[in-house]
N, C-alpha and C positions, 0 to 999 in steps of 0.2 A: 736773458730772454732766449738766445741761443738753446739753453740747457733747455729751458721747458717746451722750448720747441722738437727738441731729438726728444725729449721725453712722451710730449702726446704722440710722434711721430714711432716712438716705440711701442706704446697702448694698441694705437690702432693696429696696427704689426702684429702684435700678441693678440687681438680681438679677432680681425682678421681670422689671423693662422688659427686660433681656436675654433669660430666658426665653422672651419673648413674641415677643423681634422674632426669634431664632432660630428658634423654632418654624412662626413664618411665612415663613421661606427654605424655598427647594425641596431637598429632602435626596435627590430620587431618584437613581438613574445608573443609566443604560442604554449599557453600552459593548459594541461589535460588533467584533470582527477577521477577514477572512476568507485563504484562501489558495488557489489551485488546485496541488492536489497531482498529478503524472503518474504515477498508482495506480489502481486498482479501490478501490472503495470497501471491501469485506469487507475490503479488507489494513488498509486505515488502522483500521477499526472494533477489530479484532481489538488495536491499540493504545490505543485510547481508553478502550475497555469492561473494560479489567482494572488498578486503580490499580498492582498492583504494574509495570506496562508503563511506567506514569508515570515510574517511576525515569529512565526514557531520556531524556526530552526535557521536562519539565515544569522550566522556567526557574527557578522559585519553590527548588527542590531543588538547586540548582546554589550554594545561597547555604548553607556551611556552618555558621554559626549558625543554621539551621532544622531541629528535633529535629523528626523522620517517623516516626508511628508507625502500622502499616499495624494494620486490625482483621481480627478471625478470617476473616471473609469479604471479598473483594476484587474480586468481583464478582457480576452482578445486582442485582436492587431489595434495598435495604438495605447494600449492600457501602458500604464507608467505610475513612477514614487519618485522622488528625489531628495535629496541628502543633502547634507552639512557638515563635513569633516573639519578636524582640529590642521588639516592641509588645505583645504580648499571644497569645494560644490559639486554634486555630479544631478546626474538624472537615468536613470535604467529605463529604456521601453520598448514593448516586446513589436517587434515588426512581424514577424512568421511564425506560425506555431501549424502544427500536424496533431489533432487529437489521441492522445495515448501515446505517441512518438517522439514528439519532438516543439521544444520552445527556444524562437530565434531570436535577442534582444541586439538591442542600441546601448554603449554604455558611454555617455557624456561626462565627461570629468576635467574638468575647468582648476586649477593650483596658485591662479593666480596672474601668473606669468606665462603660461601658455594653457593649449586645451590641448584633449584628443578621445578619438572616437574609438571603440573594439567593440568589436562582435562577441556574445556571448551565447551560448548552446548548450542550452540541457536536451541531451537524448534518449529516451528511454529503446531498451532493446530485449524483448523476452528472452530468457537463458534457462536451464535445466533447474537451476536451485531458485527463480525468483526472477526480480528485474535486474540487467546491468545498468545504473545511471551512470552516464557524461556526462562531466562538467566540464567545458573548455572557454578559455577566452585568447583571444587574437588581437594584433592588430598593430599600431607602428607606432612609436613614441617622437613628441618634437622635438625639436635641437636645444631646447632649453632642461625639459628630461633628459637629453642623454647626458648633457652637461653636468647636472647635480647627481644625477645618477653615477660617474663615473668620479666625480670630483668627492663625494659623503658616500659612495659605495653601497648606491640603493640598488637592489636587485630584485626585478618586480615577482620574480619567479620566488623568491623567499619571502614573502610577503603575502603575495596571493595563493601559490601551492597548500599551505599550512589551512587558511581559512576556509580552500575547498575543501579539505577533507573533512576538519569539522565539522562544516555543514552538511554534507552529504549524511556524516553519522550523527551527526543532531534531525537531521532527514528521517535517518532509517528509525528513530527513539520514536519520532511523533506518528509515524506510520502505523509501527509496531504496536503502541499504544491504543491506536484509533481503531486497529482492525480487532483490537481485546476489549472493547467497550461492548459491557453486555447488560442486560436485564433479563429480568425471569418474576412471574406471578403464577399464585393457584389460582386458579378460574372455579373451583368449587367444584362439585360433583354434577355428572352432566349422565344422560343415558347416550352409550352408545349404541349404534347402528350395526346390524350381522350382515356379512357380504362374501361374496368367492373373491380368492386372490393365489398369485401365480407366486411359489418361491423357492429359494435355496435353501438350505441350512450348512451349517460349517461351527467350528470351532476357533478360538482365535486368544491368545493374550492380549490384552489391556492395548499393548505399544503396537500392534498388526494391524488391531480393529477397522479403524479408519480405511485401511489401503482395499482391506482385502471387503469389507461392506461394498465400496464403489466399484470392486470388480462386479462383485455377485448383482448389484442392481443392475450393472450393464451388459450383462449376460444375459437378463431377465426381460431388459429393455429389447436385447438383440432377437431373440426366443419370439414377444410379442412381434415384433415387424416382419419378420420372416413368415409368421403366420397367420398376419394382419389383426392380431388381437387389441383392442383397443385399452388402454388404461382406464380406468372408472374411480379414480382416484390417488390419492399424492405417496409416493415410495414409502415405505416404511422398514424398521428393524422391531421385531419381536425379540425379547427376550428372554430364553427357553431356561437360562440357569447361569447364575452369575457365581463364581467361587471367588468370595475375599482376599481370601488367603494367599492368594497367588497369581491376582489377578487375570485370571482367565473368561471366559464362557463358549456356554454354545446359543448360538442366536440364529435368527432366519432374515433373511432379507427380501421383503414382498411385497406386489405392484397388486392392488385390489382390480381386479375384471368383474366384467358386469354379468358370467354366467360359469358357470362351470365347465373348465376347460378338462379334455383328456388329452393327458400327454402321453409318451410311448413309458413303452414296459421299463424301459434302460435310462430312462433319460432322470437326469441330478434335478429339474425342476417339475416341481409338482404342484398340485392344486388344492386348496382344503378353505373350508367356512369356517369363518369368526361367527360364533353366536353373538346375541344382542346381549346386551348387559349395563351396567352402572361402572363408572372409574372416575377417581380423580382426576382432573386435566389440571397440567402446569404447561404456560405459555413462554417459550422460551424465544427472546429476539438475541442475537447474538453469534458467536461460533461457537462449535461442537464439542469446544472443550472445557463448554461449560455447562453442559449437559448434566453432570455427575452434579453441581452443586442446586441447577434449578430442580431434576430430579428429587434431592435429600429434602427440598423447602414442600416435596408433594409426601413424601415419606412423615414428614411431621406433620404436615399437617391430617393424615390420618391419623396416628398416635392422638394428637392432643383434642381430636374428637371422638375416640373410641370408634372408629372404625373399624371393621374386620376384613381384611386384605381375601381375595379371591384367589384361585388357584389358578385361575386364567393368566398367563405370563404378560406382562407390562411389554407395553412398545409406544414407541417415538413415529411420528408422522414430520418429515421431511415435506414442508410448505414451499419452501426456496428453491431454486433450481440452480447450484453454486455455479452453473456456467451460463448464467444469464445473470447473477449477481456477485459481480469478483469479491464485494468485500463484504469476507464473512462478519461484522458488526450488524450484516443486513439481513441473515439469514432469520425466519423464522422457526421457529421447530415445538407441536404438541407433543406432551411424554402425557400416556395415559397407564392409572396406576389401578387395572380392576380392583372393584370391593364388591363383599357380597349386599 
């Protein structure tokens, strides 16, 4: 009797002393992953901010023994999912968000044997190349985690680190994806309208186009305000001569006004009339670099009606305002193709 008495008398001893020295290990984890995403910040958010989005890219999900169940609401403050793991239960729910900035959660996770709560933070922050996304989660572990954690050498940071980064780049896959979603239709032959309009001209390879078009409209934009010129319709690129071969052109960039403006003797912008006329229109919803293929479905379809192409240069009507619509998937744009 003796013996099993020094013996539970040893247990509790050991249990005790364990308690103690656990309790005084550091249980916290603070782990950070970041990624610079080549997006507008509203796109990425617009994924973050609504768990059922999560379905796409959230790594955790990808692991079919994890039962997801989303709750009535799915986003704003209070919106939540909760889970079933092959270890134990949790619950995610967003308490703070910042539109375009920043999403603040609650993450519940119950093992059984104990529970514990961390703070979770996606932050979005504009950068030169895109958005940087944060991913961090915080917060303290109970004395029964630190316990198996030091006793089976679980380490939350190798566990968790790994899954951030996937997701973030299963993030930046579905983004990337969504801001290349395009369509394009010929609208058929339509008469156009003759008008006064203000523009640059310039030259440019294939790979410039883009940078150096948004200068010339916003020089054109500048020109109009300075002189209180009104715009009478939506920006466009004429263009004057496209070489294949080496991907080049020379093209114009111009804001249609409602009268005929004179400019100075010196000055790079000048004023000239579209006559009226007949063109193909193709309706382009998407970005800009897909232009060249909804353009080609306007080029056939002249061919395969015997059309006869006009000498008046082809141009594109910019409908969109890309800083009033981050995601270029939402961009409108008319390519009109004269014929005689």
């Amino acid at each position: 009797m003796k013996a099993i008495k020094y013996i539970l008398i040893l247990l509790l001893i050991l249990i005790i002393g364990g308690a103690v020295y656990f309790s005084l290990k550091d249980g916290t984890h603070d782990i950070t992953e970041t990624l610079v995403i080549d997006a507008p910040t509203s796109v990425i958010y617009d994924q973050i901010e609504d768990f059922k989005q999560w379905e796409n890219w959230n790594p955790w999900l990808e692991d079919v023994e994890i039962e997801t169940t989303m709750g009535t609401q799915t986003q704003g403050v209070d919106a939540n999912y909760s889970f079933i793991d092959s270890y134990g239960n949790g619950k995610m729910t967003i308490t703070g968000l910042e539109p375009d900035k920043s999403i603040i959660m609650d993450m519940f996770y119950d093992n059984g044997m104990t529970s514990s709560n961390s703070e979770v933070i996606m932050a979005l922050e504009q950068v030169e190349d895109g958005t940087l996304i944060t991913w961090n989660i915080k917060g303290e572990q109970g004395l029964v985690d630190k316990a198996m954690g030091a006793v089976f050498g679980f380490n939350m940071e190798d566990e968790i680190a790994p899954k951030y980064k996937k997701g973030l780049k299963n993030l930046e896959k579905i983004v990337i994806k969504n801001m290349n979603i395009s369509s394009s239709s010929v609208d058929g032959i339509i008469e156009t309208g003759g008008g006064y309009f203000l523009y640059m001209s310039s030259s440019s390879k294939k790979e410039n186009f883009q940078e150096l078009k948004t200068q010339m409209l916003q020089n054109i934009m500048s020109y109009m305000q300075r002189n209180k010129i009104d715009m009478y319709g939506m920006p466009r690129i004429i263009y004057e001569k496209i070489n294949p071969y080496n991907d080049s052109m020379i093209f114009s960039a111009a804001i249609p006004v409602q009268n005929r403006e004179i400019t100075a003797t010196n000055s790079n912008i000048l004023c000239s009339y579209q006559e009226p006329g007949k063109a193909v229109k193709v309706t382009l919803k998407g970005a800009y670099s897909n232009l060249d293929e909804a353009r080609k479905k306007g080029e056939e379809f002249i061919d395969q009606n015997g059309l006869m192409r006009s000498e008046e240069a082809p141009y594109e009507v910019y409908k969109t305002d890309p800083m009033l619509t981050p995601n270029p998937a939402d961009y409108f744009t008319e390519i009109y193709l004269p014929i005689q």
